[in-house]
Structures are given as C-alpha cells and as structure tokens.
ZAKOLNU-843020 format. One record per residue (C-alpha): y, z, x. Coordinates in steps of 0.001 Angstrom, whole numbers, plus 500000, padded with zeros to 6 digits. Layout:
N
YZX;...
This chain:
461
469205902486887617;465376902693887779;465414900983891210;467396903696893028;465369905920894972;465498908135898292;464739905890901305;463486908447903420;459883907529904402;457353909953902513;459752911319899906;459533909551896546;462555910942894582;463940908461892466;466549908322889752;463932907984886715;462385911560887636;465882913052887919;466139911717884217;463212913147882845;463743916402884746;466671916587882609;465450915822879678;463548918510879649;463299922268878191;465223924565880779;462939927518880908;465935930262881403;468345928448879030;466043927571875737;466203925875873715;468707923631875534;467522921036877798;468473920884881509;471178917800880479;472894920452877916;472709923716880155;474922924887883814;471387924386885474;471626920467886276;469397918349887943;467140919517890825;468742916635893366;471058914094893499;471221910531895327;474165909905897503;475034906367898169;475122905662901848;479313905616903714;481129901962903487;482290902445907256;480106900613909710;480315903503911934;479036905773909620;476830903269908047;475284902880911617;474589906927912109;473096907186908357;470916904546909217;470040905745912871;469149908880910971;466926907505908348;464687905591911609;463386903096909170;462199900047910655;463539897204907543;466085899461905804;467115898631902404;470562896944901485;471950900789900044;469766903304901913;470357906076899382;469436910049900657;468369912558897508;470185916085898427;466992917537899669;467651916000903594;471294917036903329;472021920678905332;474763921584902575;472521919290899665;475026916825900194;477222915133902609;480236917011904176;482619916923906768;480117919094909083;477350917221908228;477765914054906516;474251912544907411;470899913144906669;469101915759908740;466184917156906903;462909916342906163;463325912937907388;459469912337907493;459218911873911110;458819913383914616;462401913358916609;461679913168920310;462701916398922229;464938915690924688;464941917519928491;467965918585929582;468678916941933191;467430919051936248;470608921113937726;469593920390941692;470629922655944235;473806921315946213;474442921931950312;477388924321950332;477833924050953546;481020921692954807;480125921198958523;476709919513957475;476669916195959951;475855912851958679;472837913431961097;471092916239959342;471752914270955841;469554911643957242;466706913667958432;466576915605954727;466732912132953054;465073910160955187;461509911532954885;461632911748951101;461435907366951132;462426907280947871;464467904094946930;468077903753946211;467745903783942386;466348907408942228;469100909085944396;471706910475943442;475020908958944285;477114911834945586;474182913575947604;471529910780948116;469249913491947051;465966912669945217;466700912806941020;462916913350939441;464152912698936112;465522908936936920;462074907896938025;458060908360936877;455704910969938355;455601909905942038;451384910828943284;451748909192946652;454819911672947863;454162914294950436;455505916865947638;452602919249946276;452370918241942690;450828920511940034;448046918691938110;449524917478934528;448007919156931573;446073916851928870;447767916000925930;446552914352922950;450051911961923154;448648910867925913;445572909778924241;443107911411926896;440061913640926421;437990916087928535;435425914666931074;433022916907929388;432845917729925602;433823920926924524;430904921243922558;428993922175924928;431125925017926693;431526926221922909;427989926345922067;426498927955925156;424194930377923029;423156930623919580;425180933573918924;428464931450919924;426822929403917663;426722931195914720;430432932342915311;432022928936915363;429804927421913081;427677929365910524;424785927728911713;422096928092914484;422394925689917256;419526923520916150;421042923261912365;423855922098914376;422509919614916041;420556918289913070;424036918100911025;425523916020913965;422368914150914415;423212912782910676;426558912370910719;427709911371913936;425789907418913050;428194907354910250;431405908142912557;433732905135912234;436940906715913242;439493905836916405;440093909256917321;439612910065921181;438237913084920818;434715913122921468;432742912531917812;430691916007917917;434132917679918990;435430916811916554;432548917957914293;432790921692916033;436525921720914873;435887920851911389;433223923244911524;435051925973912856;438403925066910492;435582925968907776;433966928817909501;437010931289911191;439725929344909080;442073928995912257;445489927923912465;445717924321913393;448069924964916507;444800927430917178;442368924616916976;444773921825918650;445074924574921704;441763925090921965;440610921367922221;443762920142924143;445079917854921609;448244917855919357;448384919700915576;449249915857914564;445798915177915930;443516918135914360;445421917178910830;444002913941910728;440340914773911926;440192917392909152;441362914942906698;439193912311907904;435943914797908571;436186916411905361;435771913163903393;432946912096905618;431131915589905418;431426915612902070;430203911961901128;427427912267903230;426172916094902790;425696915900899081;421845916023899422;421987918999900770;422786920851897018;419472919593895368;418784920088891856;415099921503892434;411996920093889902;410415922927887779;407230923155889750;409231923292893009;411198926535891531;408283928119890388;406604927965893581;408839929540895375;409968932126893035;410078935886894403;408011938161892923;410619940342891314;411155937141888965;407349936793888151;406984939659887111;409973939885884163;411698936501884178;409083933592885068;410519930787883412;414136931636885194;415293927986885996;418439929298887854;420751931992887600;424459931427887103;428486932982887830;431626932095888928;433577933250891936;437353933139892806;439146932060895858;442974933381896429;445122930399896122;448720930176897568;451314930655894712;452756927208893769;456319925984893202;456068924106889830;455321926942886822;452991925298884983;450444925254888260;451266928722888841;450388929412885646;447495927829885145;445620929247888566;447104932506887823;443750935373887285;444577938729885312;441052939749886979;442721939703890115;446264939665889484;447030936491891297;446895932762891789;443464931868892178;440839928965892132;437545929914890055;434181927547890355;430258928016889042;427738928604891602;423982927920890188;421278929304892469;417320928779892050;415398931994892162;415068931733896220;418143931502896935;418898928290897188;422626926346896086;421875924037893204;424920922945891879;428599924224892273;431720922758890070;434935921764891199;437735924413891343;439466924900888429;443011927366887910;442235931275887864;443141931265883963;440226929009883078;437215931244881089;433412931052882440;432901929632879527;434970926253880096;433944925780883122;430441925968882562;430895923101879512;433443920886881404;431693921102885136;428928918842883872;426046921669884741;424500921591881393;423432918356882286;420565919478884384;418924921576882139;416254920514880422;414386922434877121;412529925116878358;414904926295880910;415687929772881014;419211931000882326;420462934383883980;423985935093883572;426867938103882979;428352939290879646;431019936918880206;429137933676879817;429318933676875686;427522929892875842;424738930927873817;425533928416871215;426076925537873824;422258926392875514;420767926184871857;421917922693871031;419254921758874846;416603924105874040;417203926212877162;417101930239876687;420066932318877808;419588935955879282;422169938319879233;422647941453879831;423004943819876310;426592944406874631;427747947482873034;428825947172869325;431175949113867775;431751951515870919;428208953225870534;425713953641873519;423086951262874639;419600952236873444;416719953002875763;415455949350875871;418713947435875952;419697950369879112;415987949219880856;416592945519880031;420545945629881279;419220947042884545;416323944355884962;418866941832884694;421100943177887142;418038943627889668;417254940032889859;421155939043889205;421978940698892456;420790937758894162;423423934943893240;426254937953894110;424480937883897695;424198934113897468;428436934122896982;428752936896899421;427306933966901815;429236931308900553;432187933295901412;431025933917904940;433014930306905280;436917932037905777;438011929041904256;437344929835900709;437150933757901359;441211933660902472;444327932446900804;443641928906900805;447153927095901541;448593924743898712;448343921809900744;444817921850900690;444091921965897295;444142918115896772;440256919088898824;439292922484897759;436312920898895962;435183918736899002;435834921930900949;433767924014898284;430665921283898330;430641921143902147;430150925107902139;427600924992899789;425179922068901664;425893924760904946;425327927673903248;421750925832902466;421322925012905846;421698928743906768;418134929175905343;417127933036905472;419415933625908418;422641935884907414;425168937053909860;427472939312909376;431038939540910543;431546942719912409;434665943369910498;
C-alpha cells in the first residue's frame, strides 16, 4: 500500500503520510488520535474509472507524458474533494499551465440579398488569400485558420514581446532604468558605480539560458530585493512572463549569494581599531563588535508547529529573528540564518556559530537580553551590558551614567538594522514560499548594505 501515491506532477501525497497523519494526536480531540476521532484523514486517493472513456478524460486531465498503470488523484485536485457526477475528474492543482483558448472571431456578414456575384469577387478578390483560410459560406478571409499574414495590404498593429516567445529588447533595460544615480539608488540601494562593480563580478559567473539580457536580469533581482515588487510587477516591467521572473530569482539568488559572501568580512583586530570612531576610544576601546537581533514579519503558516515556532510575543506575530554583528564603523560582520520568532537572543547567538570568531580579548556590546555572560567567559572575551535593576529599586548614579554610555555607542548597530531594512524584502511580510531562502536573501542584504558605504537614503515615506 506504500506504493500508492497521487500522480499529479509536483504533488507528493502518498498513502504512507495519510497513515502517519492518522496516527497521530488530533489537536481538538486529545487524547485520541486522528484514526479514533470524527476528524479523519486530511485526503484520500481515488482510484482512477474502469471505463475507457472515462479512463481517457482522467488521463487527458492528469497531462502526464508516461502515465502509470492506476493513475490515482489524492482529494486535493477534486472540486467537491472527490469525484462526482458534476465533476468526476481531476481539475485542481494539476501542476501545470492549461493553454487559454480564443474564442473564434464572430465576422461581420453582408445582409444585404441583392449583393451580385460581381461585387463578391471584387471584396474577395484583392484579399489573395488561399482557399484554406476562407470561409466556406462567405469566402471571406478567417484570421484565426491561418498565421499572422505581414505581406497583406491590411495595417497590422506591431505584436507585443512576450517572454513565450523567447524574445528580448534590442536594448537592455538597464540602461533606460539606470539613467541617473538617483534612479539608481531607487531600484537598487546602490550608486550606479557600486552597481556596476557588483555586475562587473558576477555577470563572468552567469551560466544560465535565460534570454533576458544577464545585467537585466541582475536589476530585477536587485529591485525584487530593494522595492519588494510583485512578480507580475517585475515581469511587466521587463516584458517577460511571471514564469520567467520566478526562475531568475531562484536562479540569481543562489548565484548572489555563493558569490557575495566576501563582502561580510570578519575584520582583524588592528583593522577594527583603526577605524574605530572616536566615541568608542574614548569609553569602549577594546569593543570588537557590537551585537542584536532583528525580526522580519513572516507570513502565518498552515502546519501549527511552524506557526508556532516563528510566532514573537514581542510583536505579536509570526516572525523570523537573526543576529546582526557590526564592527565599530559600521560595517556588517557576520549575520545568522533566520530562525522562528519564539527563539531567545540567547540561542541564537550559541547555535549561529558567531562565537566562533571571537577570540580572548574581545570585548562585546550588547542589550539586557543577551544573558551569555557565562558562554563569553569559557573564550576569554568581555561582555558589556547595560545595568539591571534588582529587586525593583532604582539604578544608582554610576550604573544610570554607564546605562546611557552604552546606549550612545549601541545606537549604531540600531542604525546599522535600520539600513539593512532599507531592503523591503526583509522590512515587509516576507511570503511563506520564500522562506526555503530567507537566509540567502538575509546574506545578500547584508554584502549590499556594505557596499552602501557611508551613503544612506531615505525613503520619502
């Protein structure tokens, strides 16, 4: 029974997770288990008809190119979640594209009964079309029975580019786009010649088949990152199909990310001292880096358990949370993946693998929250922090003037974040579906935000 599963192409029910779906707690029913309770399994698999006219239609349905001997359809493709008389095939979800089909051209008939044969043969006559593309009770010309006919005396309107058609722009969008360094800065974050220097080093490395032109397709990642727009937005904008801008964002991502990882250096201890602001001299010379975590709104999932876990009581919501480490100037030096909303600073500062860099000696800046006192011991690296309160009474004088010299040089990775997030990407709800890259997505920022340098826009929101 292991064997049976749904033969639609991309769906990968099969009859050992209906199983173990029932073999399982039922959350409103405990402590019964799904098998036990009214609840039942989440889908079923129906076998396909016997008839071979039916057979044929389930099959035509499916469009699968070597079908298997019982094509069986889990109830998620079925309109009523299973086959009935008013729909007894699969219609759903069926992991492809149907073609839209044109309804035929209604053409405009002579009304007129005293028309001679004459006058029939001067309107048909100068159209030269051949027998095949008329039709039969008029002799008129039928557009939809032939191709696009260029060499016809008709004016013809000039066919838009499509992407199906596997055709790009005689000049690159890029270009038009990225006129002045203000449009520059708007689509990508970056100044034109950071730009430049980012396509410079990537576009060697471009081993795709897209037709798009390379840096085009660059500028739409870019921009995906940047404004965060719709991909119908993005696929109008550079005449292609939302097929099309799916798979260069999936394919652009990867490469930006591979390749861009240089650009989040872990800087040497002279390097950070040397450019350390003032402010830090003065107080906090031996700062290595200074530390927090941010949170990104994250679409609410299906399955509980994810919901759960990526739900954040600071912000009442589903959320992804990740460690930024900056140097003193300003600079990105390491950010974790994304972990769920629920996770503590402290566990993600142990399990993202930054205590790694540090070395003994270091000196770290962080918030109250960051209770890893005991884990910076075991290195030899100092934690600073500002002062608690114990037992409800008021800070002293010196705790009050130490708090607020913390907070004066902590400022900075807040401003550093508030940069980060000038990428809409990880500043909006980011969608479910891309959560398989949110930490590809989160790196990518980061290595731009670098780039940036001292330059910061701001959004005139």
């Amino acid at each position: 029974m292991t064997s049976i599963i749904c033969s639609v192409r991309g769906c990968h029910n099969n009859w050992k997770k209906r199983r173990e779906f029932l073999e399982q707690e039922c959350f409103e029913h405990r402590p019964q288990l799904r098998s036990q309770c009214t609840c039942g399994a989440a889908y079923d698999l129906h076998p396909p008809p016997k008839e071979d006219e039916a057979l044929r239609l389930w099959l035509k349905a499916l469009n699968l190119k070597n079908p298997p001997k019982r094509p069986f359809v889990c109830s998620f493709h079925f309109v009523d979640k299973k086959p009935t008389t008013e729909h007894p095939y699969p219609e759903k979800w069926l992991g492809y594209e149907a073609p839209v089909k044109k309804p035929r051209r209604v053409l405009a008939r002579q009304s007129d009964d005293n028309a001679t044969p004459s006058m029939e043969h001067e309107a048909t006559d100068h159209l030269d079309v051949p027998n095949s593309q008329r039709d039969v009770g008029t002799q008129w010309e039928d557009c939809t029975l032939g191709d696009h006919s260029y060499s016809s005396g008709l004016p013809l309107m000039p066919l838009p580019t499509t992407a199906d058609q596997g055709t790009q722009c005689a000049e690159p969008l890029y270009k038009t786009l990225l006129r002045t360094e203000a449009l520059s800065l708007l689509h990508t974050g970056l100044s034109l010649a950071a730009f430049y220097s980012v396509a410079e080093h990537l576009i060697p490395l471009y081993k795709g088949s897209f037709q798009l032109d390379p840096t085009d397709q660059l500028l739409l990642t870019m921009m995906k990152l940047r404004l965060n727009l719709l991909q119908e937005d993005l696929a109008e904008r550079f005449r292609v199909s939302q097929s099309v801008v799916s798979r260069v964002l999936s394919y652009w991502i990867d490469l930006m990310e591979e390749n861009m990882r240089d650009y989040i250096p872990w800087l040497p201890r002279e390097t950070i001292r040397a450019t350390m602001p003032q402010c830090f001299k003065e107080h906090y010379p031996d700062t290595t880096c200074i530390i927090d975590c941010s949170e990104t709104p994250l679409q609410k999932a299906r399955n509980l358990d994810s919901r759960a876990e990526s739900f954040s009581h600071c912000y009442a919501q589903n959320t992804v949370k990740y460690l930024v480490a900056i140097a003193p100037c300003g600079l990105i030096m390491f950010i974790s993946p994304a972990y769920g909303g629920r996770s503590s600073d402290k566990f993600i500062t142990s399990d993202s693998g930054f205590l790694e860099y540090l070395r003994p000696g270091d000196e770290v800046l962080a918030d109250r929250g960051f209770t890893i006192r005991d884990l910076l011991c075991e290195r030899k690296v100092k934690l600073t922090i500002p002062a608690f309160t114990k037992r409800g009474a008021q800070l002293s004088e010196e705790d009050t003037t130490s708090t607020r010299r913390i907070a004066n040089v902590r400022v900075h990775v807040e401003r550093i974040i508030c940069r980060l997030k000038h990428f809409r990407i990880i500043s909006q709800v980011v969608p479910i579906n891309l959560a398989p890259k949110i930490d590809k997505i989160l790196r990518i920022c980061a290595s731009l935000c670098n780039l940036r340098g001292d330059m910061i826009h701001e959004d005139a929101e």
